[in-house]
C-alpha positions as CSV (number, residue, x, y, z in Angstrom):
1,X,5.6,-19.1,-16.5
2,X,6.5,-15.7,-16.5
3,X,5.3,-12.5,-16.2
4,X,6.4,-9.2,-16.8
5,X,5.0,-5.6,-17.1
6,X,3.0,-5.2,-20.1
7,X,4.1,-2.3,-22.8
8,X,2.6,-0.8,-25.6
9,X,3.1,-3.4,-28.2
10,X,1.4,-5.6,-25.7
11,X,-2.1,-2.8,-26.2
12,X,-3.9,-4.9,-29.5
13,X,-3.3,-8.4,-27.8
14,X,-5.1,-7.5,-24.5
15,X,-7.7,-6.1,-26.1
16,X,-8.9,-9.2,-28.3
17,X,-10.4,-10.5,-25.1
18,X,-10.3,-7.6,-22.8
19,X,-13.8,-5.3,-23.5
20,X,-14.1,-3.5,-20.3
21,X,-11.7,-1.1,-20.7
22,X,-10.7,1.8,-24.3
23,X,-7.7,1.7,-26.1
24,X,-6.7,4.7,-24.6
25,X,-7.2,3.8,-20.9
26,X,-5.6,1.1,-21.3
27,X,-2.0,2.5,-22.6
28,X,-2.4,4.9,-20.1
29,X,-2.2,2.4,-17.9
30,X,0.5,0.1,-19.4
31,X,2.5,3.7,-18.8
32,X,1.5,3.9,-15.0
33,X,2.9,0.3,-15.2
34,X,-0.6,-1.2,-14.3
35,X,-0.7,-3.9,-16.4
36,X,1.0,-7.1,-15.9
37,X,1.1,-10.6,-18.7
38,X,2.0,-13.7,-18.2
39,X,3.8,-15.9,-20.5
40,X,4.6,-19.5,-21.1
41,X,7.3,-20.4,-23.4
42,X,6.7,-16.8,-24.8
43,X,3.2,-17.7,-25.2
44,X,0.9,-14.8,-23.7
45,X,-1.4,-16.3,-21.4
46,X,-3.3,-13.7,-19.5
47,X,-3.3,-10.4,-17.7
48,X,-3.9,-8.9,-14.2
49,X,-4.6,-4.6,-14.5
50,X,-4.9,-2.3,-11.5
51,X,-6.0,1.0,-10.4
52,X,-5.9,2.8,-7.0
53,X,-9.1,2.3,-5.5
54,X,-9.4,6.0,-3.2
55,X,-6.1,6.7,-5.2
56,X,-4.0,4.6,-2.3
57,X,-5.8,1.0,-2.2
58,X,-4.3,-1.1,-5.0
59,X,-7.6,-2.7,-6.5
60,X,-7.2,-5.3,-9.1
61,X,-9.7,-4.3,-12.0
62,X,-8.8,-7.5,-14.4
63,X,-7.5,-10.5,-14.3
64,X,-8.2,-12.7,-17.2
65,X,-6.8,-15.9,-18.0
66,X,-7.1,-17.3,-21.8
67,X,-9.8,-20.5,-21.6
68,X,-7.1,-23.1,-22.4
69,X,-5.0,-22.2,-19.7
70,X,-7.2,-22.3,-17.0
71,X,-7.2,-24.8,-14.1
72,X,-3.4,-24.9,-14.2
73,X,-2.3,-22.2,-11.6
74,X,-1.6,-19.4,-13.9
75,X,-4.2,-16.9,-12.4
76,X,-3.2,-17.9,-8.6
77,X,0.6,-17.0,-9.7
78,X,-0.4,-14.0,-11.3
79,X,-2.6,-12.6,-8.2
80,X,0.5,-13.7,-5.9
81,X,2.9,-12.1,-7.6
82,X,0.9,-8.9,-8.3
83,X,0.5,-9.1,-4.4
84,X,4.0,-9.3,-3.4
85,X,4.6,-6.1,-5.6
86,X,2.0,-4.2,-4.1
87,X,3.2,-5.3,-0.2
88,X,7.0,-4.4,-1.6
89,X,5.7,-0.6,-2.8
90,X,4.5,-0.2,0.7
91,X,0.9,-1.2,0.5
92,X,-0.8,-3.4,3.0
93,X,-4.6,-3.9,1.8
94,X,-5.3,-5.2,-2.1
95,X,-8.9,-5.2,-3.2
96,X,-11.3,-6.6,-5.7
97,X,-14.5,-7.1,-6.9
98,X,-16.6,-9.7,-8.6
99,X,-19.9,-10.5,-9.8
100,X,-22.2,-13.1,-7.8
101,X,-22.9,-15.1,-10.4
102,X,-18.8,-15.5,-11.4
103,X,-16.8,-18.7,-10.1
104,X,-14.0,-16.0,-9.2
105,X,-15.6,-15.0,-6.1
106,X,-14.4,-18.7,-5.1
107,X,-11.1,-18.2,-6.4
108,X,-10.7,-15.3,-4.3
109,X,-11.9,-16.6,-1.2
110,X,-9.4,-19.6,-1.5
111,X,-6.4,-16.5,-2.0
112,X,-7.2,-15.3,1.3
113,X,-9.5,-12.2,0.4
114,X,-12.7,-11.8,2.2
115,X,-16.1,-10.1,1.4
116,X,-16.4,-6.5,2.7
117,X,-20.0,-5.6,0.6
118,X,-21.0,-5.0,-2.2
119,X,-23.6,-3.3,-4.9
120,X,-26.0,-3.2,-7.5
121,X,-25.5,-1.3,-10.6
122,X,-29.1,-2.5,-12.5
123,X,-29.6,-4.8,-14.5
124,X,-26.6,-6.7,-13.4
125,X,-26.0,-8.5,-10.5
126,X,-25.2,-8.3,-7.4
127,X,-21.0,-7.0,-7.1
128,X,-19.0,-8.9,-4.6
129,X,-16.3,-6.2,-3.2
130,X,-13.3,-8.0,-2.3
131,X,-9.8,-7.1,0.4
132,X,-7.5,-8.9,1.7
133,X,-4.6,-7.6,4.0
134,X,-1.0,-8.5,2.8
């Protein structure tokens, strides 16, 4: 597998699956270098996207594995690796968030991070936030 740091031509592919997020947000954040892919045999695979949760906690906002590659490590190796970048540009804390009713919160918890609250935006459910210390 390998990832690398998404770019502009990367902008239509992401957003087949990814609906959370504009066009326009999202380039801006392929140009704050925010946006990671992962590839196997220059097949794209997935994504991980950031922001700066206080504007100095790196807080993952997305990380999305296609269906048919799930199961298979790809989202644990793109979570470590997006962890080790943060830790080597100086940050020590990396958050998240999830919704209850998601397996992720799972996923997460076997990572390392642990539950530090969470929130109700009605009608959904319950959010899960998410740190773990690096």
């Amino acid at each position: 597998m390998k990832i690398i740091r998404a770019e502009k031509n990367n902008v239509d592919t992401i957003l087949k699956w990814d609906k959370h997020i504009s066009k326009q947000e999202l380039q801006n954040l392929i140009q704050l270098n925010r946006v990671y892919i992962s590839e196997q045999d220059n097949q794209f695979i997935g994504w991980l996207r950031y922001n700066l949760f206080w504007d100095n906690t790196p807080f993952m906002n997305m990380l999305y594995i296609l269906e048919e590659f799930r199961g298979k490590g790809y989202g644990k190796s793109l979570v470590e690796f997006w962890e080790t970048e943060m830790k080597n540009s100086g940050y020590d804390i990396v958050m998240t968030s999830t919704a209850s009713n998601e397996y992720s919160q799972h996923f997460y918890n076997k990572l390392g991070y642990k539950t530090i609250g969470g929130f109700i935006l009605t009608p959904d459910p319950y959010e899960i936030m998410l740190s773990k210390k690096l």
